[in-house]
C-alpha positions as CSV (number, residue, x, y, z in Angstrom):
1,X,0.0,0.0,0.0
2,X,2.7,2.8,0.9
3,X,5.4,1.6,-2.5
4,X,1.8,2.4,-4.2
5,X,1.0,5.6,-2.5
6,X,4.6,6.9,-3.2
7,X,5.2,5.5,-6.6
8,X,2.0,6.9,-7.1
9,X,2.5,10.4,-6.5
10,X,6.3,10.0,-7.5
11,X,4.9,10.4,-11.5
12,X,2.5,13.1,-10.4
13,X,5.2,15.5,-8.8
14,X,8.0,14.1,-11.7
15,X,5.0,15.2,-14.2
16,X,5.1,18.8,-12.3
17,X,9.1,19.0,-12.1
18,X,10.1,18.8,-15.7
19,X,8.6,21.6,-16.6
20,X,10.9,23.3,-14.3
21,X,14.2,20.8,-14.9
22,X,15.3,18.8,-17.7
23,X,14.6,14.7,-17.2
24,X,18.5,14.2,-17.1
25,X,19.3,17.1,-14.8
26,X,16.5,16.3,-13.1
27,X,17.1,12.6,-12.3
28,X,21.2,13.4,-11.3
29,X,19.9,15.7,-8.5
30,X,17.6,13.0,-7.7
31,X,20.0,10.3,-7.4
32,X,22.7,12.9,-5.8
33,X,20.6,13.9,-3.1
34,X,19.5,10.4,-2.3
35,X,22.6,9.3,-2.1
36,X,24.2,11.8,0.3
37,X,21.2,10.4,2.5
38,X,22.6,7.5,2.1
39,X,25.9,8.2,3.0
40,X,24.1,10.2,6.4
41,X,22.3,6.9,6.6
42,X,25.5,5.0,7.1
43,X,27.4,7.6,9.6
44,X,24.5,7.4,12.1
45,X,23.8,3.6,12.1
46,X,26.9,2.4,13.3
47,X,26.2,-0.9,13.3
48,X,26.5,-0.4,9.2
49,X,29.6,-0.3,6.9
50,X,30.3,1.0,3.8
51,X,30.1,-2.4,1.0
52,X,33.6,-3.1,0.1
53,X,32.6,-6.1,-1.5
54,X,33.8,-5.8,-5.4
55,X,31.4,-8.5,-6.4
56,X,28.8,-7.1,-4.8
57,X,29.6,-3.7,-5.8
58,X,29.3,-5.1,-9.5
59,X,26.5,-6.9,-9.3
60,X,24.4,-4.4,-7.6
61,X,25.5,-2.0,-10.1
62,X,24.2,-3.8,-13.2
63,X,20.9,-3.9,-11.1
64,X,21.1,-0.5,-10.2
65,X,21.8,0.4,-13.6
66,X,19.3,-1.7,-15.5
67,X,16.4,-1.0,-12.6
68,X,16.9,2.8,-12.0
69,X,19.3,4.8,-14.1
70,X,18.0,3.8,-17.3
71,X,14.1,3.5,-16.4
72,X,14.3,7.2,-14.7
73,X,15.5,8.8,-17.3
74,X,13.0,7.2,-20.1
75,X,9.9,7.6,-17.5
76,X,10.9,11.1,-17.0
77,X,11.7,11.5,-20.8
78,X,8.1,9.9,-21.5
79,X,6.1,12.6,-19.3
80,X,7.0,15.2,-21.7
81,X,4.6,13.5,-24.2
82,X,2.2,11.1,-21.5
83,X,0.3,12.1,-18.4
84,X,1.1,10.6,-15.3
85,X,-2.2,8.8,-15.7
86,X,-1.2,7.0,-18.8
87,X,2.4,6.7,-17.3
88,X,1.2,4.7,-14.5
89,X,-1.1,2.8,-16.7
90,X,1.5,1.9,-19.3
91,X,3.3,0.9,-16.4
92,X,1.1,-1.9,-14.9
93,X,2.2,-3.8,-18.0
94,X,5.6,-4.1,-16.4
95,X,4.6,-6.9,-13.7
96,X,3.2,-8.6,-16.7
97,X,6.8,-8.8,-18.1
98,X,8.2,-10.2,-14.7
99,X,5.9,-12.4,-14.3
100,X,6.6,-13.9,-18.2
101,X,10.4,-13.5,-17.8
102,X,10.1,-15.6,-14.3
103,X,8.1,-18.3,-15.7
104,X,11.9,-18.6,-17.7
105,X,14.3,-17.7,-15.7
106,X,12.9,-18.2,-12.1
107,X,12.2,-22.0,-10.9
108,X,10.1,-21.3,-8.2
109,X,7.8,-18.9,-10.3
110,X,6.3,-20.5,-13.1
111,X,3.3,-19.1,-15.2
112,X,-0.1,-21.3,-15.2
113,X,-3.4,-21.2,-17.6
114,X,-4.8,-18.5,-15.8
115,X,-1.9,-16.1,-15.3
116,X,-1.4,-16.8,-19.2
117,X,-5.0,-15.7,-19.5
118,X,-4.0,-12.5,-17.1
119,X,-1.3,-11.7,-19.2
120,X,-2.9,-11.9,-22.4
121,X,-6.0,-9.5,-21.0
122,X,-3.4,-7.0,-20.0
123,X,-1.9,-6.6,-23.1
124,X,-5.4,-6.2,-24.3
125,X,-5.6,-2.8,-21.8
126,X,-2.4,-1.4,-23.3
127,X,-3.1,-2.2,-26.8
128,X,-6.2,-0.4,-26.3
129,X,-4.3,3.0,-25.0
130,X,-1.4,2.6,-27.8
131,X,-3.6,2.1,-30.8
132,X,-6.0,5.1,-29.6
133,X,-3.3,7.7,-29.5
134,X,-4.7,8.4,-26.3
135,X,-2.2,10.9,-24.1
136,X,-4.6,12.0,-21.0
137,X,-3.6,15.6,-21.5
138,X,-5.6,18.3,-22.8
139,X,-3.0,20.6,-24.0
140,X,-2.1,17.0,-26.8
141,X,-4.0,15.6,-29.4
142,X,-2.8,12.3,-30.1
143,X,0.5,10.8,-28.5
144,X,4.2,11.4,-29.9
145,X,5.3,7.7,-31.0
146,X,8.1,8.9,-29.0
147,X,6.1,8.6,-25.3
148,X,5.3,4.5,-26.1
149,X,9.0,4.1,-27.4
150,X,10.6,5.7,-24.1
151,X,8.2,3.3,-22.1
152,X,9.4,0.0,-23.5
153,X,12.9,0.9,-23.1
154,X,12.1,1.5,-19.1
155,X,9.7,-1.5,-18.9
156,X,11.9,-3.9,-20.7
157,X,15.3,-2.0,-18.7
158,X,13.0,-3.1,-15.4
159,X,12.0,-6.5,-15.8
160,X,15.2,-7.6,-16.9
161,X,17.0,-6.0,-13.5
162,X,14.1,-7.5,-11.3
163,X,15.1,-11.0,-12.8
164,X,18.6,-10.6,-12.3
165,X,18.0,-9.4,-8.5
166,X,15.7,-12.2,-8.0
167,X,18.8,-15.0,-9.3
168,X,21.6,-13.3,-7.9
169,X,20.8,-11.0,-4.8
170,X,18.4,-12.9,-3.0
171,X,20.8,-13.4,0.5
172,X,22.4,-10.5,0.6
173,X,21.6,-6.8,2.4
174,X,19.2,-5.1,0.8
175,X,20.2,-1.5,2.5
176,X,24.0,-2.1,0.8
177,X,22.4,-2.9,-2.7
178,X,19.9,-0.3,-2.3
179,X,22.8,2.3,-1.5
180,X,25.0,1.1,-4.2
181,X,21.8,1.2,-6.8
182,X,21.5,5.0,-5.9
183,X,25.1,5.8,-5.9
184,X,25.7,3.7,-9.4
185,X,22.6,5.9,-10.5
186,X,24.3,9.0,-9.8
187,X,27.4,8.4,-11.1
188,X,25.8,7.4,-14.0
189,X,23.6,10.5,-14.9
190,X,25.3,13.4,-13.6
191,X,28.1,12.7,-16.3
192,X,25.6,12.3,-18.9
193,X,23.7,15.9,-17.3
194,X,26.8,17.6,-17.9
195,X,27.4,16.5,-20.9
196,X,23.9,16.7,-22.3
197,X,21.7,19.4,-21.0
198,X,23.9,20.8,-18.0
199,X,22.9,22.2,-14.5
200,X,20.8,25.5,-15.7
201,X,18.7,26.1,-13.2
202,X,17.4,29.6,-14.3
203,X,14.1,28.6,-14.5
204,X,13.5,26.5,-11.2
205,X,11.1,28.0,-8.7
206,X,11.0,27.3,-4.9
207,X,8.0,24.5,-5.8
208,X,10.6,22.7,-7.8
209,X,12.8,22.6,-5.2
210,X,10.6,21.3,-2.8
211,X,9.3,18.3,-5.2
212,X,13.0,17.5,-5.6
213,X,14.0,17.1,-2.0
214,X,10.9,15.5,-1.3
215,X,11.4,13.0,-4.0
216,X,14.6,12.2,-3.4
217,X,14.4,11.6,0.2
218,X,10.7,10.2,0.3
219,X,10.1,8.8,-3.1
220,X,13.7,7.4,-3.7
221,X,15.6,7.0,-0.5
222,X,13.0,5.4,1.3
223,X,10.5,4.0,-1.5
224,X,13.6,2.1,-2.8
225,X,14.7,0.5,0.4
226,X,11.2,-0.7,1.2
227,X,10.6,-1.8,-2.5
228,X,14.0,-3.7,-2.2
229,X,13.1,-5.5,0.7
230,X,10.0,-6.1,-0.6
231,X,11.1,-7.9,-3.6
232,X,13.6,-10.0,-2.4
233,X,11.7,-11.2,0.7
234,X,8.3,-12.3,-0.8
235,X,9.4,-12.4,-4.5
236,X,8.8,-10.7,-8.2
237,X,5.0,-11.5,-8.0
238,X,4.0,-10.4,-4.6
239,X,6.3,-7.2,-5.6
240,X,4.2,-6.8,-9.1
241,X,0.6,-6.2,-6.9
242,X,2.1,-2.8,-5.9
243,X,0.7,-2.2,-9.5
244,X,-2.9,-2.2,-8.3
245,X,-2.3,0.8,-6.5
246,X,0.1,3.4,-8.8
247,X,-2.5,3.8,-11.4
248,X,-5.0,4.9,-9.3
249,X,-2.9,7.0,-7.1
250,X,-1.3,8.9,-10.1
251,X,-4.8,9.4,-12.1
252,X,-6.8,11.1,-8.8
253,X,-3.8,13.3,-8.0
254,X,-2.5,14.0,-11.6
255,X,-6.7,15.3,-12.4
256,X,-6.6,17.0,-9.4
257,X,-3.2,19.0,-9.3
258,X,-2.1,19.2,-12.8
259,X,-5.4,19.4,-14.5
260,X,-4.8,15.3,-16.5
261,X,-7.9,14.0,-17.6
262,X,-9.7,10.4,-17.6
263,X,-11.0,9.1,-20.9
264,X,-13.3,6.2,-21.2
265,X,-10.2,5.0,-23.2
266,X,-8.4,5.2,-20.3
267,X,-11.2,3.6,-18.1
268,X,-11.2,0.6,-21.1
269,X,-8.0,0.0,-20.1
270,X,-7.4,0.2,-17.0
271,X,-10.2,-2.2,-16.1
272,X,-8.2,-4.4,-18.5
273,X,-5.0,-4.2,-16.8
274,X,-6.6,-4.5,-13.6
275,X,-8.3,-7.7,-14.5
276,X,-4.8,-8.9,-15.9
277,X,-3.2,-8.4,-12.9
278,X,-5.8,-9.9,-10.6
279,X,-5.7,-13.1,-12.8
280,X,-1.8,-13.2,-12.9
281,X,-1.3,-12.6,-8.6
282,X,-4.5,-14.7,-8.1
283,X,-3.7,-18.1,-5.9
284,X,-6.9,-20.2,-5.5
285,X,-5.7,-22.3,-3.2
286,X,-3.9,-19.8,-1.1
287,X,-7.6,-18.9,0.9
288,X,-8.1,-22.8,1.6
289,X,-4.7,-23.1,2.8
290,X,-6.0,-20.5,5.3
């Protein structure tokens, strides 16, 4: 319920900071400032040390990397043509791709009939938003190709970390690979913000200010620690039903602060996905069991 809350209202104030910052600039001050929390985090617990393990170091920066560095910037490239009601429901689709790539790579989560079925009914919801055009903003007719393309690249960037985490950093500390995935992040996109768009901040206002040290602390710090645990303790599928929650979240506070709308496309669909999603976490005899 909260990694829903907070993702949730993660894409409505990343909606309301890029008009303000640049996606690049915007995400290397998101990753910086999380990870100087981080680095607080570890000099007041001492009971925690730096990781100084190299193979951890690399194999929680390919996860880092693939899970966060890459998806940030193409979300936050994506809501220059998207509302953060269409993100979020583009997004649902990514547990669908877990749950696929698990059935493959993951022994002890395979796919049955009726999460086939869920999967298949999803893909019906966001086929219904792509071939529409549909955007959920007002100020946009049809959607820039450019918005989908910039979604698959994070989706697909996801899934593929969130296998890898679930093979190969099951038993170890999910605060150190949490940390590292921030610090990896930074490193990453501050070069590629200085080289790119730079650090003009000319046209930031106090507001954007305040959504970036929120969302760093709140919706990165501490949403990706939880999210981490989250994963790695009950597993990619139990992880995906945050899903239920983001859509909704970022529709009702994306209409009501930055003036999105909802379609009965976007209803069509996110029934659709809903249903999918229901079908691919449902467990029939898990209430028996009970």
């Amino acid at each position: 319920m909260t990694l829903g809350l907070i993702f949730g209202s993660n894409m409505v104030i990343s909606r309301f900071s890029i008009a303000q910052f640049t996606p690049v600039v915007f995400a290397s001050l998101r990753f910086s400032l999380a990870s100087l929390g981080y680095i607080v985090l570890y000099v007041l617990f001492k009971n925690r040390r730096f990781p100084r393990d190299l193979n951890l170091w690399k194999k929680a920066s390919l996860f880092g990397i693939g899970a966060t560095a890459i998806p940030m910037i193409a979300f936050l490239t994506s809501l220059k043509y998207l509302s953060s009601g269409i993100l979020s429901l583009l997004q649902t689709i990514s547990p669908v791709i877990i749950i696929l790539m698990a059935h493959f790579f993951l022994e002890d989560e395979r796919l049955t009939w009726l999460k086939a079925v869920g999967a298949v009914i999803s893909f019906a919801g966001t086929a219904l938003l792509v071939v529409s055009g549909e955007t959920g903003l007002v100020e946009l007719g049809k959607a820039d190709w450019r918005g989908y393309l910039y979604m698959c690249i994070a989706i697909f960037s996801i899934a593929l970390a969130v296998i890898f985490a679930r093979k190969y950093l099951r038993d170890v500390d999910d605060f150190e690979v949490s940390s590292i995935q921030i610090f990896v992040s930074a490193a990453v996109c501050v070069p590629l913000a200085l080289f790119t768009d730079g650090f003009d901040l000319g046209n930031v206002r106090p507001s954007g200010y305040a959504a970036l040290v929120y969302i760093s602390l709140v919706g990165t710090l501490f949403v990706f620690l939880l999210n981490f645990y989250v994963l790695k303790r009950f597993g990619a599928m139990v992880n995906a039903q945050v899903s239920y929650i983001i859509p909704l979240v970022a529709m009702m506070l994306g209409i009501i602060f930055l003036g999105e709308q909802l379609t009965w496309v976007m209803f069509a669909s996110m029934v659709l996905l809903l249903t999918g999603l229901t079908l691919l976490n449902w467990q029939p005899g898990a209430r028996a069991a009970r």
